[in-house]
N, C-alpha and C positions, 0 to 999 in steps of 0.2 A: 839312237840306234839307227832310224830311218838317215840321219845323214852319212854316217859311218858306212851306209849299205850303200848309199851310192858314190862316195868318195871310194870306194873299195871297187866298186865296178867300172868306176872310170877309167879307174887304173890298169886296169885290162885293154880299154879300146886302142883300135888301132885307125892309125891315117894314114892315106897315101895322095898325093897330089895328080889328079889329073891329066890328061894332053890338054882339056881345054882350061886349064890352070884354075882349077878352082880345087877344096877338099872335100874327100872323101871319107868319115868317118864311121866305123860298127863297133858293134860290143859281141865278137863271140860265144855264142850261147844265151844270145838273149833277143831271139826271132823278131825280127821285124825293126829293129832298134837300129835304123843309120840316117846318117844325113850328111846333106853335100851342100859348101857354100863357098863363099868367095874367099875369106882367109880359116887359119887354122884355127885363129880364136873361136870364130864367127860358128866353125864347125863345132868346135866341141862344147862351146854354149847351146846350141841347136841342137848337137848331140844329149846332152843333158836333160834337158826339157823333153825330148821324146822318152830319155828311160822314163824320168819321172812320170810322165802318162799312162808308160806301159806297165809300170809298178802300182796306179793306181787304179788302171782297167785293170791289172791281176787281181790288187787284193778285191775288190769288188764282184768280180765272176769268183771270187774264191778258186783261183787257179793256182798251182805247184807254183813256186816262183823260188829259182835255184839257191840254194842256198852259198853266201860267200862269206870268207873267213869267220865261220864258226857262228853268223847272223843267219838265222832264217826266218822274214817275213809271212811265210805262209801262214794264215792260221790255222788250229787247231782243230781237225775233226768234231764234230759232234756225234756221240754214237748214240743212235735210236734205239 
């Protein structure tokens, strides 16, 4: 399921190349998640590793973490 969630969110991001020619990668709707490197690989392997961080700093703060294609990570309330 966790790979599926980020195979699914990858799919979203987008790049764009530079003036000083390197990449630029994000993931809309997923705050704080981009990276910029020398080629597009380089990007979107770097890109990946930052979601994966920020998925595991979400589920750890127990933060909302959006849900994509029909996958939602978040977990479960506990009610007192």
């Amino acid at each position: 399921m966790l790979t599926q969630y980020i195979q699914s969110v990858m799919h979203r991001a987008t790049y764009e190349l530079l003036e000083d020619d390197t990449f630029y990668g994000e993931i809309p709707g997923f705050p704080g998640v981009y990276a910029n490197a020398e080629t597009l690989e380089s990007c979107r392997d770097l890109l990946q590793e930052i979601l994966e961080g920020w998925i595991i700093l979400g589920l750890r703060l127990q933060h909302n973490l959006p849900p994509i294609e029909g996958i939602d990570l978040t977990p479960p309330q506990e009610v007192a």
